[in-house]
C-alpha positions as CSV (number, residue, x, y, z in Angstrom):
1,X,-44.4,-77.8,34.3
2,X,-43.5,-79.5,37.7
3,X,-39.8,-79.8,38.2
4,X,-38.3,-81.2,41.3
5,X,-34.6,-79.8,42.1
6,X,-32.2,-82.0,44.1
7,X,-29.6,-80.0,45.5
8,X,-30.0,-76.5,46.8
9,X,-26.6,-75.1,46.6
10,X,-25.6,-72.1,44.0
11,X,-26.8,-74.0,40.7
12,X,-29.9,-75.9,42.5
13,X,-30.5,-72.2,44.0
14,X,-30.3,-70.7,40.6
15,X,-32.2,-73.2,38.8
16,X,-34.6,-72.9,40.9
17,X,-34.8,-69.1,40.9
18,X,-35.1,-69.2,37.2
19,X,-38.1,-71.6,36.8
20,X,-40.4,-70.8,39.4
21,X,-39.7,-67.0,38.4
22,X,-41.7,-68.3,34.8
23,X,-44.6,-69.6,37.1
24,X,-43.2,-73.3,36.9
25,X,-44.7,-76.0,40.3
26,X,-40.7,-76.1,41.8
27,X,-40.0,-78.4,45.2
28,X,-36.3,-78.5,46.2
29,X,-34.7,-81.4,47.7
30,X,-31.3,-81.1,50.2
31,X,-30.4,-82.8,52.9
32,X,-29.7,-79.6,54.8
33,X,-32.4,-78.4,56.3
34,X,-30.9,-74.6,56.1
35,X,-30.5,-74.3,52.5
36,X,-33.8,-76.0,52.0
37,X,-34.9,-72.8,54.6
38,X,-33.1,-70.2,51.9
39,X,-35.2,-71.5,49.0
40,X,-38.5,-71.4,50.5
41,X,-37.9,-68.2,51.9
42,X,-36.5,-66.5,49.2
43,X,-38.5,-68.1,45.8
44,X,-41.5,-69.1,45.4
45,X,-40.8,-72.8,45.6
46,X,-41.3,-76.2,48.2
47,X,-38.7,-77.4,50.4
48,X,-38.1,-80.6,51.3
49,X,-34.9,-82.0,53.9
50,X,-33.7,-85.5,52.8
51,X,-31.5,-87.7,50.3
52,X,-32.7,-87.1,46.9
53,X,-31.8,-90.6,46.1
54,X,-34.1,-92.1,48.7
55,X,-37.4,-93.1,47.4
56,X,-39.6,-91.8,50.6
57,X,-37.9,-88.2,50.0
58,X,-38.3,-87.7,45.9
59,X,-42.4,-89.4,46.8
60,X,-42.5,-86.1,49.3
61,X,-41.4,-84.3,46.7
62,X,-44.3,-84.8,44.3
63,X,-42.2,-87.3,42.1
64,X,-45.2,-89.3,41.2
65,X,-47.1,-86.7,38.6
66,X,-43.6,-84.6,38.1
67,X,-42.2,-83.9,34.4
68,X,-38.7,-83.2,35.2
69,X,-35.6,-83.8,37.6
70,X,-32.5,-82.0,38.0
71,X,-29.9,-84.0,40.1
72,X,-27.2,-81.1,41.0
73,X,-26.3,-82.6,44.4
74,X,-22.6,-82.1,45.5
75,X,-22.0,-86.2,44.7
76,X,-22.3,-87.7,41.3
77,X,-23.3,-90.9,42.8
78,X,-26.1,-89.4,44.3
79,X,-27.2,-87.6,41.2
80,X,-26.8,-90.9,39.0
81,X,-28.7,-93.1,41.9
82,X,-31.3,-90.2,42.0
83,X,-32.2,-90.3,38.2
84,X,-32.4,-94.0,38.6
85,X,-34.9,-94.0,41.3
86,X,-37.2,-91.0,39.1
87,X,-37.1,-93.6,36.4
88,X,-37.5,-96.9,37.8
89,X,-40.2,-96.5,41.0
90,X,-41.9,-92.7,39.5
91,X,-41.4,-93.1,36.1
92,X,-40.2,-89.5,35.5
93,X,-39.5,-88.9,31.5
94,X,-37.3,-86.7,31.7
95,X,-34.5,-86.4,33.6
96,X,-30.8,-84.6,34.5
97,X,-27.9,-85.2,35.8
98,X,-24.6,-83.0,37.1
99,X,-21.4,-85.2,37.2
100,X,-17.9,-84.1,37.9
101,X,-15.9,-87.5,37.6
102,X,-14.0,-86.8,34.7
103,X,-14.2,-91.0,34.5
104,X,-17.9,-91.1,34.0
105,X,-17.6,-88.6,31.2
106,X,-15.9,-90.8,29.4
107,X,-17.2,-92.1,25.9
108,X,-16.7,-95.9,26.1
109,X,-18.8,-95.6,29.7
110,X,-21.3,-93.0,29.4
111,X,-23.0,-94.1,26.3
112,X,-23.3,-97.4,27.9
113,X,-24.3,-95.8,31.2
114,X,-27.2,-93.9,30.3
115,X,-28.7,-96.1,27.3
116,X,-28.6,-99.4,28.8
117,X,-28.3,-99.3,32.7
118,X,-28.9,-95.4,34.0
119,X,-31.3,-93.8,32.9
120,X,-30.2,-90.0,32.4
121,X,-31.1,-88.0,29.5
122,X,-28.7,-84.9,29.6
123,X,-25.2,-84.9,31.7
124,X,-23.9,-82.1,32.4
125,X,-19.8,-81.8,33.1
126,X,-19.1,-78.7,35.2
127,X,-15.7,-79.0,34.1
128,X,-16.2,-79.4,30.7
129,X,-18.1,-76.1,30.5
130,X,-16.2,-74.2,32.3
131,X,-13.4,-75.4,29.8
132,X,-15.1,-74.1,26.7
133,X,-16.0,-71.0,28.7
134,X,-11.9,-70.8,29.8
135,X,-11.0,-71.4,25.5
136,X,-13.8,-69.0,24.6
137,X,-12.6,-66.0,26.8
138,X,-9.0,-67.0,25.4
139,X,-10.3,-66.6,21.7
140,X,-11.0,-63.2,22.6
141,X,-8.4,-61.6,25.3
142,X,-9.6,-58.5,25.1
143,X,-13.2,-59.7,26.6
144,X,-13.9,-60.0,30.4
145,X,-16.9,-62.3,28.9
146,X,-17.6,-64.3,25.7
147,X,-20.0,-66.4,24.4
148,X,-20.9,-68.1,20.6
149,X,-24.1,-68.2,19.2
150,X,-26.1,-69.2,16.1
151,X,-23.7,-72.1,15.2
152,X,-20.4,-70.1,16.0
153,X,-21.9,-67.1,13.1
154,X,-22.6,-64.5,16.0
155,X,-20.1,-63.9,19.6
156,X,-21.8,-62.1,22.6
157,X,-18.6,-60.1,23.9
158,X,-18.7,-58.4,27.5
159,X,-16.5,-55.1,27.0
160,X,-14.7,-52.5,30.1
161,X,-14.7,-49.5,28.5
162,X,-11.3,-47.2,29.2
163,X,-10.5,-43.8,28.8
164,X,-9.1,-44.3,25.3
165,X,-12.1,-45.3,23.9
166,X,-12.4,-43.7,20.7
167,X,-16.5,-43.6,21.0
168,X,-17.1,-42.1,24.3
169,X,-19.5,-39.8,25.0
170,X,-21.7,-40.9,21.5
171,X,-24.8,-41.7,21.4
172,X,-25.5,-45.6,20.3
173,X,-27.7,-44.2,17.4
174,X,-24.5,-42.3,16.1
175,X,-22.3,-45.2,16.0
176,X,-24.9,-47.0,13.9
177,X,-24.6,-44.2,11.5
178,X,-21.0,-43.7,11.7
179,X,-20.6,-47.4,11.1
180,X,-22.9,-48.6,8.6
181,X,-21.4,-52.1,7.6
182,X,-20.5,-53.0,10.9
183,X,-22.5,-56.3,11.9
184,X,-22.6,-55.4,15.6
185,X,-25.0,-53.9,18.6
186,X,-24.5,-53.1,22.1
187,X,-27.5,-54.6,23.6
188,X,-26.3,-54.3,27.5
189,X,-24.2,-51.4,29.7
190,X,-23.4,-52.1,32.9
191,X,-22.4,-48.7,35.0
192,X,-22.2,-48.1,38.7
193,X,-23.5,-51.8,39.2
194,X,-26.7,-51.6,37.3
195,X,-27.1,-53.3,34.6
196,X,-29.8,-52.2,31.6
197,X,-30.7,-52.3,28.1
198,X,-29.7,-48.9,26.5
199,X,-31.7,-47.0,24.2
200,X,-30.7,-45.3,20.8
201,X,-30.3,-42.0,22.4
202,X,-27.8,-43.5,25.5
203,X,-23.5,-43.0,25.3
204,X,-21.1,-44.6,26.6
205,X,-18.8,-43.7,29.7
206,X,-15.0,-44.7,30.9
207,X,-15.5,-47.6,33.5
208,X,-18.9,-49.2,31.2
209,X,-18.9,-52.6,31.3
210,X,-20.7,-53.5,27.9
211,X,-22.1,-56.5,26.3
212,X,-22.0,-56.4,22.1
213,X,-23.5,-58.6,20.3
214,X,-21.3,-59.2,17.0
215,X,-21.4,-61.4,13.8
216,X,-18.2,-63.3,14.1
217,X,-16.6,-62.4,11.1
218,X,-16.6,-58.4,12.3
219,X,-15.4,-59.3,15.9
220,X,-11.7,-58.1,15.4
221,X,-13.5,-54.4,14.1
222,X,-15.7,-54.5,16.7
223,X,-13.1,-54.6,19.3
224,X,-11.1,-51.6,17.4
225,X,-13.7,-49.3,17.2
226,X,-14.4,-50.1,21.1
227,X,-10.5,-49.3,21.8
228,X,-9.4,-53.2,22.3
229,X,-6.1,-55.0,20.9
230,X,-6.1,-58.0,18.8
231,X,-3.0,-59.5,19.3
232,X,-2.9,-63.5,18.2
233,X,-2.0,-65.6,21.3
234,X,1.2,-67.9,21.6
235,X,2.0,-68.7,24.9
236,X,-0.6,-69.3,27.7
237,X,0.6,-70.6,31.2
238,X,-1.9,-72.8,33.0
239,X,-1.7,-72.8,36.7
240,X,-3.7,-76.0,37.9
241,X,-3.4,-79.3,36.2
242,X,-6.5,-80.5,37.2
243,X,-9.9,-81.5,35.0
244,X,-10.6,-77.9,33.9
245,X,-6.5,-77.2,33.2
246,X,-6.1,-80.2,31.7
247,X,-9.0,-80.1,29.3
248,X,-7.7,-76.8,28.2
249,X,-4.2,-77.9,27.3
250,X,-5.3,-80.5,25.7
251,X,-7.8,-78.5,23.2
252,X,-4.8,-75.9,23.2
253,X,-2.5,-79.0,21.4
254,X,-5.4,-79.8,19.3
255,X,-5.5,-76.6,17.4
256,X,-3.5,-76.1,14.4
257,X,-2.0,-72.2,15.0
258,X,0.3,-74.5,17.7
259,X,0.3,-72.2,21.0
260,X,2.8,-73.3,23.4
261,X,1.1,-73.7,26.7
262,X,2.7,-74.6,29.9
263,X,0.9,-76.1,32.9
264,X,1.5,-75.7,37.0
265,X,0.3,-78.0,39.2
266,X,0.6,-78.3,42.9
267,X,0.1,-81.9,43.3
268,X,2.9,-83.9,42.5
269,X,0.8,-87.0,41.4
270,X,-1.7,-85.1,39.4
271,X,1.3,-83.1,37.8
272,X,2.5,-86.4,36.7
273,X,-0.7,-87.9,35.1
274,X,-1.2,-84.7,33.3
275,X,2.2,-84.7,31.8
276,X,1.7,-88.2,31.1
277,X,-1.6,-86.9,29.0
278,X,-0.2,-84.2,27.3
279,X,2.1,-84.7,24.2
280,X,3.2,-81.1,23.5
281,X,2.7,-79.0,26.7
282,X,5.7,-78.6,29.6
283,X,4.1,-79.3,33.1
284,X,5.8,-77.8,36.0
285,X,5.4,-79.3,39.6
286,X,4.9,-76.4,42.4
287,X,3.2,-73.7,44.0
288,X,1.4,-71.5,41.3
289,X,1.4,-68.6,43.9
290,X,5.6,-69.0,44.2
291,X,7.2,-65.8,42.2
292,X,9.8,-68.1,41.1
293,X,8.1,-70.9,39.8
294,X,6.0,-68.1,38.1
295,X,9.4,-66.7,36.8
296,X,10.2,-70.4,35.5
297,X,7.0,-70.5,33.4
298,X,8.3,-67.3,31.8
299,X,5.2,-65.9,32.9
300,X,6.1,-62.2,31.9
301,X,6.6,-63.3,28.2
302,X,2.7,-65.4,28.2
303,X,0.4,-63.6,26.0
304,X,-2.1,-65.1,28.8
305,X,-2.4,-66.6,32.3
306,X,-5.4,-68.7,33.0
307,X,-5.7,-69.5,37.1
308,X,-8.3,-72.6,36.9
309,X,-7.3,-73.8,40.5
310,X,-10.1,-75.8,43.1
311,X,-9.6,-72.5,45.1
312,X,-10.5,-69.1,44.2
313,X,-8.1,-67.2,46.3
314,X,-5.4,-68.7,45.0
315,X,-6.8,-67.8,41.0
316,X,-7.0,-64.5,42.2
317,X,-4.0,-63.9,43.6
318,X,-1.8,-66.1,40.9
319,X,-4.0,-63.7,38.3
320,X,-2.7,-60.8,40.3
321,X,0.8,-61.7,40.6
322,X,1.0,-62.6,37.1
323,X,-0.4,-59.0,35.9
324,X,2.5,-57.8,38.1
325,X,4.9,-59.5,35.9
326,X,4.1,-57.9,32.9
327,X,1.5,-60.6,31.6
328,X,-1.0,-58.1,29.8
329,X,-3.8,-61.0,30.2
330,X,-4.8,-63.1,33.3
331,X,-8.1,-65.6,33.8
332,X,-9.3,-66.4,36.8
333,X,-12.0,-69.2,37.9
334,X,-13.9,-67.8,40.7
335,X,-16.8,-69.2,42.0
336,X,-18.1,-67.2,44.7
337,X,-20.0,-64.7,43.5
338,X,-19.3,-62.0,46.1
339,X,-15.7,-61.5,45.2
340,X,-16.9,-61.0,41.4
341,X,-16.3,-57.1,42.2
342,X,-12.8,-57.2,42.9
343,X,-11.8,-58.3,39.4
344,X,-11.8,-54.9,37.9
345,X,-10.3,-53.4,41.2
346,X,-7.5,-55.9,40.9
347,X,-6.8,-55.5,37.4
348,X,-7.8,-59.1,36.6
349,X,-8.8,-58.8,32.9
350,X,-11.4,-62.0,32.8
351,X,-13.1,-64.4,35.2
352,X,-15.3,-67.7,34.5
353,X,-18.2,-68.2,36.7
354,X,-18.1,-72.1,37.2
355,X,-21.9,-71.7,38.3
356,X,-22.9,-69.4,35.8
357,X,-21.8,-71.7,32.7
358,X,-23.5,-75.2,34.7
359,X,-26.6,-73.2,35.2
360,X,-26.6,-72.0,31.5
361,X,-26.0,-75.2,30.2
362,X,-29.0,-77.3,32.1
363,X,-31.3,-74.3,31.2
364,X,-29.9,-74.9,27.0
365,X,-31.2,-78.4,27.7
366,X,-34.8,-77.9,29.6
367,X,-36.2,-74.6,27.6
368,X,-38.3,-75.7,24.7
369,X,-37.1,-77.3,21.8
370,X,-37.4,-73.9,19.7
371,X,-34.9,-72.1,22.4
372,X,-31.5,-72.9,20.7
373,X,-28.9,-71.5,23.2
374,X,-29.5,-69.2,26.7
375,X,-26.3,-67.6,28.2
376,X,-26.6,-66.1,31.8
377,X,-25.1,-62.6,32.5
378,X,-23.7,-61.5,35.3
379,X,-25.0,-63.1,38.7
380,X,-28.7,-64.0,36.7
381,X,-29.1,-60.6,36.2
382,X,-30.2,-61.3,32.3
383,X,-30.1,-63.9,29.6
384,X,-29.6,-63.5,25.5
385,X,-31.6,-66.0,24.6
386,X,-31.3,-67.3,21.0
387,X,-34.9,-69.0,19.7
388,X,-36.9,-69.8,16.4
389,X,-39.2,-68.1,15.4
390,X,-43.0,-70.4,15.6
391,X,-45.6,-69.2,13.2
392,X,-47.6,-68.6,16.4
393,X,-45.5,-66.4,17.7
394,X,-46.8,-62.9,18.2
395,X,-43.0,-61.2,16.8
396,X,-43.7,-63.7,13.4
397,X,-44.6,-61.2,10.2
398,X,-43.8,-58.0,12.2
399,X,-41.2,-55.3,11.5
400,X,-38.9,-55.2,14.7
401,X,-39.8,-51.0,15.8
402,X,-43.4,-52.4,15.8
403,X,-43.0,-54.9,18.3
404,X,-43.5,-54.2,21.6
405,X,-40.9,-55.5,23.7
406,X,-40.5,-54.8,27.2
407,X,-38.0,-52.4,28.6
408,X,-34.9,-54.1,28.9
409,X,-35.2,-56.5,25.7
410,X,-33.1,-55.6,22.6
411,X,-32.8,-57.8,20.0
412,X,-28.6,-58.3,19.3
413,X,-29.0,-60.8,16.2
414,X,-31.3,-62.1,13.5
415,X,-30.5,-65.5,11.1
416,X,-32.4,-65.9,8.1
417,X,-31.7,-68.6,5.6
418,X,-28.9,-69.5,7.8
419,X,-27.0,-65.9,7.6
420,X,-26.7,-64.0,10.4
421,X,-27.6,-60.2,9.8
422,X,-28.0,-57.2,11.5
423,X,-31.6,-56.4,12.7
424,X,-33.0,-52.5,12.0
425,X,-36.0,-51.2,13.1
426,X,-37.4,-51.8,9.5
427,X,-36.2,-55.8,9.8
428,X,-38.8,-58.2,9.5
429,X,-39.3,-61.1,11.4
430,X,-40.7,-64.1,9.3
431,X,-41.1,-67.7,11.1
432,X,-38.5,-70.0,10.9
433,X,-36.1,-67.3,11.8
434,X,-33.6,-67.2,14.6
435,X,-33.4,-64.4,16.7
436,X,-31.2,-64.0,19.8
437,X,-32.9,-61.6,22.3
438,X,-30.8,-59.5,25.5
439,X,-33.5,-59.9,28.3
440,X,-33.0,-58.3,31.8
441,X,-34.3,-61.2,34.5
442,X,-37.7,-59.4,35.1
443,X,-38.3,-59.3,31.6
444,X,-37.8,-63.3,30.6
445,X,-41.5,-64.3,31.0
446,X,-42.8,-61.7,28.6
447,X,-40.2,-62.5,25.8
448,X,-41.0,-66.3,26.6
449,X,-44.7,-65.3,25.9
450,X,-43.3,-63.2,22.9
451,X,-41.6,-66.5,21.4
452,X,-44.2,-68.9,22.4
453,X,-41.8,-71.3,24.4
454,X,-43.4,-70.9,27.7
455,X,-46.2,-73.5,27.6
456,X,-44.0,-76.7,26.7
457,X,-40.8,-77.3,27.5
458,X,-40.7,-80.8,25.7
């Protein structure tokens, strides 16, 4: 498939990384010449410095004979002008678009926008992801990460193992024995910075970071057994009232167990419009950072603090303080990767990756039409992939201990029928099945081959 990338920062970067890594024809398009420089360097990939909207550029780029465009630029008009362009001088079929203008995203406009005047197949909403990623890791507070899949039947949860752990030191196969009925597997551990696929025979260690695969209905047993609280959430404090805050309060309002949520916001006109949006939820004007307006929000009686500000200093530190307080769970939105590491160090219980969720999200949409859902772990270090099974496949008929997949692939969940069940060595895999596959980064192109969703992507 040949794809052309315009934009070369963090989710062009990853993007890019992923589909030329599975032997896609990948040219990148920024107008800075250095990050252009990174990508060639560093993937196997074209460069090419210019505006991706400008027709002369996107003809360098090979836009004549290519099948897909990603518009991730830094500017939504850019991206929207850029899909145009593909469609109306190349005639690119497929194409997508990354807007942040919470006033494109809305319904009355961007149903008109991209079936009668711009042509855009997908949009993606960076805020709106990282929204559902901010609700998600609030549905389960004891989680540093959280995902759904298989139609909300099976939850992906991302685990820091403590010293009062009740299973430490066992090995995996042991806890399957020990708990028979329970609908869960751990299909990654992360210790000392590596991240892997563990093996029957492997136990767990104080400091783990583990990912678990559960079926939803046993997540509240799967976070007992792994030495987690369940405690239902009333009170969340928000602290910044912008898109992604504001989106959250408002789904917050929307459910029916009524949490009370408050919101901070620095801005005195943006704390105003989101007061004037919200029916239910107080909205305080100040300085998240400021102990006192922190003191205000009653932050040391909040079940949970979610930082969500356009600076992630500020989220960490606001995390921080509120921890101080006596909140026993604080959020923060970071998205520079390099200060990832602190979280743990800082006692900052969950983060959201703003780049990690985007890049997630445009992959969901360009895989093949049999690949359901793919969720990004850690910095692109591995994907769960959740697929159907083809007839073709070479996993369709087989018994899952006979099939030889790589290394650092487990399988975490199988549907059949539409019921999500626990997969055994002696589980068969018919067609038609869904099956959600752990798969380190190196290992992606085999399971693609394994699935038979590498040679189409349409």
């Amino acid at each position: 498939m040949k794809v052309i990338i315009c934009g070369a920062g963090q989710v062009g970067w990853q993007i890019a990384r992923h589909l030329s890594g599975e032997r896609n024809d990948v040219t990148v398009v920024d107008n800075n010449p250095e990050l252009v420089r990174r990508a060639t360097d560093t993937l196997d990939v074209r460069g090419v410095a210019g505006f991706a909207s400008y027709p002369g550029v996107l003809e360098r780029a090979g836009a004549r004979d290519c099948d897909l465009i990603i518009a991730a630029t830094h500017s939504d008009e850019v991206n929207m002008v850029t899909c145009q362009v593909a469609h109306s001088i190349f005639g690119v079929t497929r194409k997508i678009a990354r807007l942040r203008a919470q006033d494109y995203m809305e319904q009355l406009y961007s149903d008109l926008y991209r079936r009668d005047h711009l042509p855009i197949d997908v949009v993606i909403s960076p805020e709106r992801e990282v929204a559902e990623a901010a609700l998600q890791r609030l549905a389960a507070p004891s989680a540093f990460d959280t995902e759904s899949f298989m139609g909300g039947q099976a939850q992906l949860l991302g685990l820091a193992l403590e010293e009062d752990c009740p299973v430490l030191e066992t090995p995996l196969r042991q806890l399957t024995e020990l708990f028979s009925t329970l609908r869960a597997i751990v299909v990654g551990v992360r210790r000392e910075g590596r991240l892997f696929a563990p093996d029957p025979g492997d136990q767990l260690f104080a400091g783990d970071q583990i990912y678990v695969m559960s079926h939803t209905e046993d997540v509240a047993r799967t976070l007992e057994i792994f030495g987690k609280a369940t405690k239902k959430q009333e009170r969340v404090v928000i602290v910044g009232g912008g898109n992604v805050g504001l989106s959250v309060a408002r789904a917050l309002e929307a459910r029916t167990d009524r949490i009370r949520a408050k919101v901070i916001e620095k801005s005195r006109p943006q704390a105003e419009f989101a007061a004037d949006a919200l029916e239910r939820t107080i909205v305080l004007h100040g300085d998240g950072m400021a102990s006192e307006l922190l003191d205000e929000a009653d932050v040391a009686r909040a079940d949970a603090v979610l930082a969500v500000t356009d600076d992630d200093k500020t989220n960490i530190l606001v995390a921080v303080r509120a921890k101080q307080a006596g909140c026993p769970m604080a959020i923060a939105l970071v998205n520079d990767p390099s200060l990832v590491p602190m979280m743990a160090a800082l006692d900052i219980d969950a983060y959201i990756n703003p780049r990690a969720t985007t890049v997630s999200s445009i992959l969901r949409h360009i895989r093949h039409g049999r690949v359901r859902a793919i969720y990004s772990i850690g910095d692109a270090e591995a994907e769960m992939i959740e697929a159907q099974v083809l007839s073709t496949s070479p996993i369709t008929g087989r018994l899952v201990r006979d099939i030889a997949f790589p290394e650092g692939v487990l399988v975490g969940a199988l549907m059949k029928a539409g019921k999500v069940v626990k997969p055994t060595g002696d589980t068969r895999i018919d067609e038609g099945d869904v099956i959600a596959l752990f798969a380190l980064a190196a290992d992606i192109p085999e399971v693609e081959r394994l699935l038979q969703v590498s040679i189409d992507f349409f």
